[in-house]
BAPA-432720 format. One line per 5 residues: number of its first residue (from 0); their letters; for each residue x, y, z of C-alpha. Coordinates in Angstrom, 3 decimals, padded with zeros to 6 digits. Layout:
REM residues N
NUM	A	X:Y:Z ~ ...;
This chain:
REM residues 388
0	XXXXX	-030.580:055.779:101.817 ~ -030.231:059.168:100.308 ~ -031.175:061.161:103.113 ~ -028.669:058.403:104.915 ~ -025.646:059.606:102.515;
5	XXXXX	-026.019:063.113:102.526 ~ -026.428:063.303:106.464 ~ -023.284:061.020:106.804 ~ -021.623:062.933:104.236 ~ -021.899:066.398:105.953;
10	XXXXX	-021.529:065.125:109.435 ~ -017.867:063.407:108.742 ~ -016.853:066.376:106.405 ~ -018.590:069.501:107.150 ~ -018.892:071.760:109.828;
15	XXXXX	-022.392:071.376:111.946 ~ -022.414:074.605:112.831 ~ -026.296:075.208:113.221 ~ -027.862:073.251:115.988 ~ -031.394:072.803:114.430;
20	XXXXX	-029.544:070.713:111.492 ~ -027.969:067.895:113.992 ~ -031.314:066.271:114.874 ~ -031.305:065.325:111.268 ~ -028.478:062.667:111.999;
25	XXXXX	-031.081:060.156:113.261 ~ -031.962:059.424:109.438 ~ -029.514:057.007:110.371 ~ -031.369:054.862:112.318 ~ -034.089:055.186:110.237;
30	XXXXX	-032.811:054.051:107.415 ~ -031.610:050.437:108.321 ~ -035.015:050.189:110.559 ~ -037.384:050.953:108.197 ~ -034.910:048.582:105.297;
35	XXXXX	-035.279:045.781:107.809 ~ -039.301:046.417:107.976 ~ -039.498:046.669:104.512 ~ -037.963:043.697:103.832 ~ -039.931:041.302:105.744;
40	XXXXX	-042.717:043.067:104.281 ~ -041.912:042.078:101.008 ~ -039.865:039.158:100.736 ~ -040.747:037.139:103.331 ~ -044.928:037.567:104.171;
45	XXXXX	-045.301:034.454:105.834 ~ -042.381:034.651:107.797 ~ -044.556:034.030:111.431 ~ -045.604:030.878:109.892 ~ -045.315:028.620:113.461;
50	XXXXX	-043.002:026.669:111.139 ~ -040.588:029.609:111.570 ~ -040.945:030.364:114.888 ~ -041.679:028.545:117.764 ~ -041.111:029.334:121.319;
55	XXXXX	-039.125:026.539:122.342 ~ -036.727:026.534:119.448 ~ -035.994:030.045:117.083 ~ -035.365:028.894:113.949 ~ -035.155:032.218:111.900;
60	XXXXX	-032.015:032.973:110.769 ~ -032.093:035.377:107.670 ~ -029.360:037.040:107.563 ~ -030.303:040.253:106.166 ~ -032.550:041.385:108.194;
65	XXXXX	-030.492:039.964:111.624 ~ -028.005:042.490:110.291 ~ -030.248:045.197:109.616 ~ -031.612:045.169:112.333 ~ -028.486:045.234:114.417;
70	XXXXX	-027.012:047.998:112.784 ~ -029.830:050.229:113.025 ~ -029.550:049.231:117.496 ~ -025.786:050.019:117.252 ~ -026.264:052.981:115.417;
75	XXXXX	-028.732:054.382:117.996 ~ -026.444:053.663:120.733 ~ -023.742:055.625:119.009 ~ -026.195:058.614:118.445 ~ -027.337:058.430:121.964;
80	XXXXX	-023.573:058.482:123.225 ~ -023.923:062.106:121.658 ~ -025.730:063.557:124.169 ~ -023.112:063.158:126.350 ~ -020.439:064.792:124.155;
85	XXXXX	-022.535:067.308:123.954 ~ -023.488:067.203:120.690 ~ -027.222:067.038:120.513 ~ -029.555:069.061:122.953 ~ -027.653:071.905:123.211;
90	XXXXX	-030.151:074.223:122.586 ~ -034.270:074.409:124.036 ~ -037.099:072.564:122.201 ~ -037.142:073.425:118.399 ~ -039.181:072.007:115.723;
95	XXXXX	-036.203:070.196:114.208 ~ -036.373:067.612:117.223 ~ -039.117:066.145:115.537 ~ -036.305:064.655:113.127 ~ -036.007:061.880:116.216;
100	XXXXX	-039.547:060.910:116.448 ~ -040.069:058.680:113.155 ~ -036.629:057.265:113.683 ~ -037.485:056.099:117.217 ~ -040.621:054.316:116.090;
105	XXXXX	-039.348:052.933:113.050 ~ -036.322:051.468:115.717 ~ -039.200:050.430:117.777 ~ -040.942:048.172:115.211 ~ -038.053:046.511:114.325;
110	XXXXX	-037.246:045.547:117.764 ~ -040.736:044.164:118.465 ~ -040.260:042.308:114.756 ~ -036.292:040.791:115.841 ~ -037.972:039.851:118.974;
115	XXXXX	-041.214:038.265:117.646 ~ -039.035:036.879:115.288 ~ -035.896:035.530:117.598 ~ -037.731:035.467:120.852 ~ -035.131:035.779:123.901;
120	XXXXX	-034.632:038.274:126.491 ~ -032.055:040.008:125.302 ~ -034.320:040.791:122.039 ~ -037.313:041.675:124.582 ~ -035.361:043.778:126.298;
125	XXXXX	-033.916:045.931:123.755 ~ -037.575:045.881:122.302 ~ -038.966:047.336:125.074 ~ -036.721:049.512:125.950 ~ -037.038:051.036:121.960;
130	XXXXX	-040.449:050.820:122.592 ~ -040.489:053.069:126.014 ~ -037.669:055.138:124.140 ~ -039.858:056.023:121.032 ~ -043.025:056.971:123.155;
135	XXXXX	-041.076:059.238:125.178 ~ -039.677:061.203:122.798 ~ -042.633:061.252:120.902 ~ -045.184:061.984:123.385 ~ -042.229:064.865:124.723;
140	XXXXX	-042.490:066.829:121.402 ~ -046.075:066.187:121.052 ~ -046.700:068.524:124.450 ~ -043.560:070.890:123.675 ~ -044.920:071.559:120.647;
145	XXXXX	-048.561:072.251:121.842 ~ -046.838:074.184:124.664 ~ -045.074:076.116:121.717 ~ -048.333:076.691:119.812 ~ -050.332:078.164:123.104;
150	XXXXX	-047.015:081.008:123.633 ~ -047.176:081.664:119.928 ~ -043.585:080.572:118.949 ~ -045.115:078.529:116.163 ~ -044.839:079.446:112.548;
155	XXXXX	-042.809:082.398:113.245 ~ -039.870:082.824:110.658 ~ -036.114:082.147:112.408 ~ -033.629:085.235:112.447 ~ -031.569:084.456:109.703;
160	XXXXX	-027.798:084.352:109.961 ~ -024.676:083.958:108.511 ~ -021.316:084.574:108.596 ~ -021.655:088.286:107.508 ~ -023.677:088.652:110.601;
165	XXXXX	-020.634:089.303:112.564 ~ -021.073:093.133:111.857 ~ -024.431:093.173:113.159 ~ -023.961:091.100:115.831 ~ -021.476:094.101:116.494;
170	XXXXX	-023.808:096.625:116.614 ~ -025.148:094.685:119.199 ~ -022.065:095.514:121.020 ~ -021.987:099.086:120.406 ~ -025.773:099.582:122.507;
175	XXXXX	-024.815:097.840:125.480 ~ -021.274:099.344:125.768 ~ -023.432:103.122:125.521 ~ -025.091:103.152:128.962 ~ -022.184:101.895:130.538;
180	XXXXX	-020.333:104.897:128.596 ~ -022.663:107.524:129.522 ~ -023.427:106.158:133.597 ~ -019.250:106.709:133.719 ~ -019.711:109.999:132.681;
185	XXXXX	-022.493:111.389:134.577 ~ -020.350:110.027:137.446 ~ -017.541:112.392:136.576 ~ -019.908:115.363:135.670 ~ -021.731:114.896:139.146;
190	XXXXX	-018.699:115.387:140.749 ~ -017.023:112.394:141.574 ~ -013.774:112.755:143.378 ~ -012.620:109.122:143.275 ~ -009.585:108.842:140.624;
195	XXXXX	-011.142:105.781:140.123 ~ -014.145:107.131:138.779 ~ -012.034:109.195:135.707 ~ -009.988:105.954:135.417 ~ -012.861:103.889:134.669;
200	XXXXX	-014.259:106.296:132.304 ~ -010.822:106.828:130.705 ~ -010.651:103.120:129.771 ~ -014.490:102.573:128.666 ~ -013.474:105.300:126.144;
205	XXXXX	-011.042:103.535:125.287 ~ -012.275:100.811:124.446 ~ -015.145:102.267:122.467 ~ -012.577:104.076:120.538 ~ -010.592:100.916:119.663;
210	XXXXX	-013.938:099.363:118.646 ~ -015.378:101.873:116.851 ~ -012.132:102.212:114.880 ~ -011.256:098.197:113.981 ~ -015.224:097.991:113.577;
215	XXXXX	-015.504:100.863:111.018 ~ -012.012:099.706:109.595 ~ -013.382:096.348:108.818 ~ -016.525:097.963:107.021 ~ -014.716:100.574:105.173;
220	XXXXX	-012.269:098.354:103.466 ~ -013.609:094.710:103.231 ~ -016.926:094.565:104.164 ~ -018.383:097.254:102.510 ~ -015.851:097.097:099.612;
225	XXXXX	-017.545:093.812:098.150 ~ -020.761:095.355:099.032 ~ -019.752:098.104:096.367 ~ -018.746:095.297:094.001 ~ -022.490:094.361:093.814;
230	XXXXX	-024.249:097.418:093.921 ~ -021.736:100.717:093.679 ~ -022.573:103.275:095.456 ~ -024.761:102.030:098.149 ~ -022.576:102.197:100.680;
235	XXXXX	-021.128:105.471:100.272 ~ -023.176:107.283:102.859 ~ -022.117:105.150:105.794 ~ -018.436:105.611:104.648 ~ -019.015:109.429:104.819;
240	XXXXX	-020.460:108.939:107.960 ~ -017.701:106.832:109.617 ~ -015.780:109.849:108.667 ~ -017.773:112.285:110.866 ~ -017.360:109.838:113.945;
245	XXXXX	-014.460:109.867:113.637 ~ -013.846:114.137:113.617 ~ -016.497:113.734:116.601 ~ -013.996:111.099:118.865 ~ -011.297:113.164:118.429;
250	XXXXX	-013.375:116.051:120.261 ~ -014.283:113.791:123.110 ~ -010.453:112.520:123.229 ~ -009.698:115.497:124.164 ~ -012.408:116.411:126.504;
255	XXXXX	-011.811:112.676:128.292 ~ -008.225:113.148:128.656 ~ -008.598:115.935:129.859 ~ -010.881:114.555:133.169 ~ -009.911:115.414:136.152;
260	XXXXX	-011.212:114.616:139.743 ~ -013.207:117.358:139.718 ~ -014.711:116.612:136.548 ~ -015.606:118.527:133.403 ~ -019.143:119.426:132.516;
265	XXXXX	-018.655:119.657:128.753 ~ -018.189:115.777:128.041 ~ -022.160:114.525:129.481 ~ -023.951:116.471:126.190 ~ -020.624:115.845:123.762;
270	XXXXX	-021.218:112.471:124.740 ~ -024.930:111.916:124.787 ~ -024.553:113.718:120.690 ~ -022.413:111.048:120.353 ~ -024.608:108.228:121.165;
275	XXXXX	-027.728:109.015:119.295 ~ -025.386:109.629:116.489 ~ -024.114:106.221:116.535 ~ -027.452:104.578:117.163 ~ -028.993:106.371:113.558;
280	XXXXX	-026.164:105.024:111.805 ~ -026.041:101.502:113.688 ~ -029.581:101.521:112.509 ~ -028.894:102.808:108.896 ~ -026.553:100.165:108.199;
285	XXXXX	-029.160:097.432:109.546 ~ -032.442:098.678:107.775 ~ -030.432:098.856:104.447 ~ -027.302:096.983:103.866 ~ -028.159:093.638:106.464;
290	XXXXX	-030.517:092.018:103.939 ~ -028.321:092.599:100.610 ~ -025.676:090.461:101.289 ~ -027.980:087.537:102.290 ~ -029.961:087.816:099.717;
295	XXXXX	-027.468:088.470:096.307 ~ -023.770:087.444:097.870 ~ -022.631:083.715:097.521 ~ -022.015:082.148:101.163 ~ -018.208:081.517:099.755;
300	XXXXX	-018.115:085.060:099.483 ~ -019.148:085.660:103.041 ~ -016.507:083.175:104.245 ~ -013.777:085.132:102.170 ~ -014.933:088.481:103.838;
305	XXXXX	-015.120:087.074:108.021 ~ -010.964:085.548:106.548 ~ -009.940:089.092:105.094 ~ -011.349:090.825:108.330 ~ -010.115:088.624:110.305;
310	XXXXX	-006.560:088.974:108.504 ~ -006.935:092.702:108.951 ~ -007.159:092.793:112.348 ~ -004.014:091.978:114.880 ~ -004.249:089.480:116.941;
315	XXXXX	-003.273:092.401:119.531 ~ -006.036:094.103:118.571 ~ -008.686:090.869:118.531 ~ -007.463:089.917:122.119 ~ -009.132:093.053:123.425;
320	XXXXX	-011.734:093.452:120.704 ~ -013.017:090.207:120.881 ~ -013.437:089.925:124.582 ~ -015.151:093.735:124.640 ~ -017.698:092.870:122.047;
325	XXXXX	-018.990:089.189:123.944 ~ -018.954:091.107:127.253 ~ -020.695:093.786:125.675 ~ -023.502:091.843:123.996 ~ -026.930:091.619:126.563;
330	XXXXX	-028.024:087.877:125.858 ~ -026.091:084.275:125.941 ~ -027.480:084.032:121.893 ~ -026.092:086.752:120.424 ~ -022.740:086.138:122.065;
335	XXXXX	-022.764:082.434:120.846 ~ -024.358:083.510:117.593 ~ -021.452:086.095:117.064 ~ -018.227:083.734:117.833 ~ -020.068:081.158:115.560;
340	XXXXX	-019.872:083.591:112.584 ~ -016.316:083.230:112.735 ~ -016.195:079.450:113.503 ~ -018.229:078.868:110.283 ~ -015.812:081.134:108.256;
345	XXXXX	-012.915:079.534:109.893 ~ -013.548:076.683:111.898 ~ -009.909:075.611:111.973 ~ -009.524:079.203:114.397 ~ -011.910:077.877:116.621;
350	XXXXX	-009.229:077.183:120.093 ~ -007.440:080.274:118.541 ~ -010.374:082.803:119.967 ~ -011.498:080.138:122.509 ~ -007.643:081.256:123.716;
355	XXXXX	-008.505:085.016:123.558 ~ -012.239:084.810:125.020 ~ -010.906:082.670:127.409 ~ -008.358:085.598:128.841 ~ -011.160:088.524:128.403;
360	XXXXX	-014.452:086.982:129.786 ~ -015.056:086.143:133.649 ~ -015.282:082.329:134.587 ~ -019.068:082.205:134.503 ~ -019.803:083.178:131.012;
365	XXXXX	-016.778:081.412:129.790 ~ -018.664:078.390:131.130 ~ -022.023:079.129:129.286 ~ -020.151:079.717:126.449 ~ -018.466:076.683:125.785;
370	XXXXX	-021.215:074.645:127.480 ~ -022.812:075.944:123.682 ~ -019.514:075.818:121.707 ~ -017.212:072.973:122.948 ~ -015.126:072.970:120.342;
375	XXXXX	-013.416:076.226:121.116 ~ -011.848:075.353:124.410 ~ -008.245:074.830:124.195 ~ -006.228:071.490:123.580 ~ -005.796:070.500:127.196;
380	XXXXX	-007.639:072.930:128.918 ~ -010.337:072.007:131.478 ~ -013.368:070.951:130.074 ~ -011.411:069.890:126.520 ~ -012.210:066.351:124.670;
385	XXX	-010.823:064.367:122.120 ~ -013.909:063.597:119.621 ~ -012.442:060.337:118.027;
């Protein structure tokens, strides 16, 4: 009953934002199941007296466990209408599935009991049925787990994440926008007549710039600013340094505006400079200031931060921002991970930048994305459903 409250509790007022925790919501069943068990069990032991029970004429009628045992069938049909929401298996097999096995059996044996009990065939049917339920799911985690164990994904610590791991989910960003970046250019320092080819380069640079700039503006004055609260200093070399990136853009502003057709030989090495710059700083910032926050910083604290960034930022700015970093980003994970940072910060934002992704991604990863994240699609929009 206690893991029954607390499940109930979270699931009507909380955000679910991490999938691993919704398996846990079949407590539910388990709890009138195993109540309805137990209580046979121990108040009523000779309940299949043949003075109870006969074939011919039921004459069990205790109301308790009648009840018991239809709530804990009706509350298993609700959980099962879930899957179609989606709202369970959205993600592959994961340990926490095994939250559904003991629930399924302990369904499954007080079936068989309600039907042993009240003999009918609506009672046999629903027994069976539990029954065929519970040793599927079961037997299915049984062989995904031993499938699991022989690829080595067992007893491996998760990545841990929170909201705070929207800024290195953004560094994320930064590497896969850099070959992109540096193909353009080698296509205007080879010579490439197309104006096309300068256009294209103009606007990647462009877009880097506006990154780099709301990314390190972000850092510099909330993120980093709490960060000082805990532990001054620490963070003053990667302020320092977002000052030298900057005095190095400005240098390749000028040398991209000032592409032509026929190209400019300069930018390719300014460029390159530029990128393994970035990368020792992107990997500064993650081998010494990713674990702090996690580890000494309240999670209300990390919600305040994602809502003062986010306030920071215009919505101008976020429509292109947010767009360039999921596009950006080189697996479906990281770009789920990284728009869930903000939903668990904010959830009540969550249609907000479903609006904005929706006008910056193509149509095929705006699919994959909300296939994970329903709840950001806009009221009315295709693929949008009322949840009560």
């Amino acid at each position: 009953m206690l893991l029954f409250s607390i499940t109930f509790y979270k699931a009507v007022l909380k955000l679910d934002d991490d999938d691993r925790q919704r398996p846990l919501l079949a407590i539910w069943v388990a709890a009138p199941a195993v109540m309805g068990v137990a209580y046979i069990a121990c108040f009523l032991p000779g309940v299949f007296d043949p003075r109870y029970t006969t074939n011919n004429f039921p004459t069990f009628n205790d109301f308790i466990f009648i009840n018991l045992n239809w709530f804990a069938v009706s509350l298993a049909l609700i959980l099962g209408l879930c899957f179609y929401l989606p709202y369970f298996g959205r993600m592959k097999f994961d340990m926490s599935y095994w939250a559904g096995g003991f629930p399924a059996a302990a369904l499954s044996l007080v079936t068989t009991l309600y039907y042993m009990l009240k003999p009918g065939g609506l009672s046999y049917g629903i027994a069976i049925t539990c029954l065929a339920v519970a040793s599927y799911l079961n037997c299915t985690f049984m062989l995904q787990t031993l499938a699991a164990q022989l690829r080595g994904r067992l007893f491996i610590p998760d990545f841990k994440w929170g909201p705070l791991s929207f800024m290195r989910l953004c560094h994320e960003a930064f590497r896969g926008s850099i070959p992109r970046l540096l193909d353009a250019v080698e296509a205007v320092s080879a010579g490439d007549s197309s104006p096309a080819a300068a256009d294209n380069l103009k606007e990647l640079w462009r877009m880097m710039t506006l990154a780099h700039d709301e990314h390190s503006r972000h850092e510099d004055l909330v993120i980093f600013k709490t960060y000082h609260d805990y532990f001054p200093g620490l963070v003053q070399p990667y302020n320092d340094e977002h000052a030298e990136h900057h005095g190095i853009m400005e240098k390749i502003n000028a040398a991209v505006e000032a592409v032509t057709t026929s190209g400019t030989a300069s930018l390719a090495p300014m460029m390159k400079d530029y990128a393994e710059v970035l990368e020792l700083h992107l990997r500064g910032e993650e081998d010494h200031l990713v674990g702090m926050p996690r580890k000494y910083i309240p999670l209300a604290t990390h919600k305040e931060i994602i809502r003062k960034v986010w306030e920071l930022t215009p919505v101008e700015t976020w429509s292109e921002f947010l767009p360039w970093v999921v596009n950006n980003m080189p697996m479906l994970v990281q770009r789920v991970r990284f728009i869930k940072t903000f939903l668990w910060a904010m959830p009540e934002r969550g249609q907000q930048i479903g609006i904005i992704l929706g006008k910056g991604v193509d149509g095929v990863q705006w699919k994959r994305i909300t296939d994970e994240l329903p709840e950001i699609i806009p009221r009315g929009a295709c693929g949008w459903e009322r949840y009560y």
